[in-house]
N, C-alpha and C positions, 0 to 999 in steps of 0.2 A: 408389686405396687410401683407407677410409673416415678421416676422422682424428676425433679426440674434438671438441668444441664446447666454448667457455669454460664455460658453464654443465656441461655433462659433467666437463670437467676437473676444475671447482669442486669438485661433489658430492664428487667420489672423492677430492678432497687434503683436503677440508676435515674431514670427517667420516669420526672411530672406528667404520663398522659395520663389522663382520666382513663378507667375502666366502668365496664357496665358490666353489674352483677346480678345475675335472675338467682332469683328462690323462689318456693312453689308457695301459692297461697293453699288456703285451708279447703277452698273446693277444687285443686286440683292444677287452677290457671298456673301460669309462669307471675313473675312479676320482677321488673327490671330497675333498677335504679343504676344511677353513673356515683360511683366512693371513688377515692382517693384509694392507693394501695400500695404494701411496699411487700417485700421479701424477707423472710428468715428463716434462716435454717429448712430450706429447700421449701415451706412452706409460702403459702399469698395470706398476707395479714390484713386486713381491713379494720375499721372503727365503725360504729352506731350508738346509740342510744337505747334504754329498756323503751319499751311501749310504741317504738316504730316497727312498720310492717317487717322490716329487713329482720328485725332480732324474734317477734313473733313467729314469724316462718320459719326461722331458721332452730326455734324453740321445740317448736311444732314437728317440724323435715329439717332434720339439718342438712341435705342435697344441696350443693349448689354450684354454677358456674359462673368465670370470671373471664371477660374478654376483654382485650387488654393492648391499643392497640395504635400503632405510632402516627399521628395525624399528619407527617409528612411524608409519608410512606403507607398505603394503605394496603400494602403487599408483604407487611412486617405487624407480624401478631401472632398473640400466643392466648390461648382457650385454655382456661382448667377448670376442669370438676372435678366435684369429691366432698366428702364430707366438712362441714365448717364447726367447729368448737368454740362457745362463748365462753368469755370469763369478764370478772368484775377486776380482776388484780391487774393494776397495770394499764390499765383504759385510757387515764387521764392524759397520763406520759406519755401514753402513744397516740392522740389524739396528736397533742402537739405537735410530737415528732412526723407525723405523718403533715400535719399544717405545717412545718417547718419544711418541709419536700416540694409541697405543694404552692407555698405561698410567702416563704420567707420569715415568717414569724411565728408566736404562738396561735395556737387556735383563739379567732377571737369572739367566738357565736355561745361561748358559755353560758345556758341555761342556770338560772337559781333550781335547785333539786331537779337536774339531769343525773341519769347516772349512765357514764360511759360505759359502751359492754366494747373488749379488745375481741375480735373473731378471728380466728386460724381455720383456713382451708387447705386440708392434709389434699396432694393430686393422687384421682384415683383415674383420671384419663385426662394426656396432654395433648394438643394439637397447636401446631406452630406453623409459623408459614415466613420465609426469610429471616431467621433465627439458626 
């Protein structure tokens, strides 16, 4: 199994670019959405919510990939696929911290009865380009 490279890991913790992450809908299609993302433990960690497409699909197919990609250099990016794992534990906290990365503070779009899902995407193939 591929894992990330300190220099890989770097990019993705260190820096606020938006990534775009496909997962497969239930007939088959792709389906892309732009999250926020950070790195851990060689892993690409992302946030959602129950009941959006992202955590359905991903319920459904957990496959998915993550492009990730420097918007002042469009010759600097890094692709991962591979399996993604939801959990409920931990969501909230990482909501924030991921808002905290992104935008300087806490997350401020908190739903009354949302329930954060935290997703880990284990790399089962990497592709990089100026990294």
């Amino acid at each position: 199994m591929p894992k990330l490279d300190e220099v890989q890991r770097a990019f993705i913790r260190d820096n606020p670019f938006y990534a775009v992450l496909t997962t497969i809908r239930a007939d088959g299609s792709p389906h892309s959405t732009v999250v926020w993302i950070d790195e851990a433990g060689g892993d690409v960690v992302f946030n959602t919510a129950r009941g959006r497409a992202k955590e359905r699909n991903l319920s459904r197919d957990a496959r998915a990939s993550i492009t990730f990609l420097d918007p002042g250099n469009p010759y600097r990016w890094i692709s991962v696929s591979g399996p993604v794992e939801l959990t409920d534990e931990g969501a909230d906290a990482q909501i924030d911290a991921l808002s905290r990365k992104y935008t300087g503070g806490d997350y401020a779009h908190h739903r009354p009865g949302e329930q954060r899902v935290s997703a880990r995407l284990a790399p089962d193939k990497i592709d990089a380009v100026g990294l």
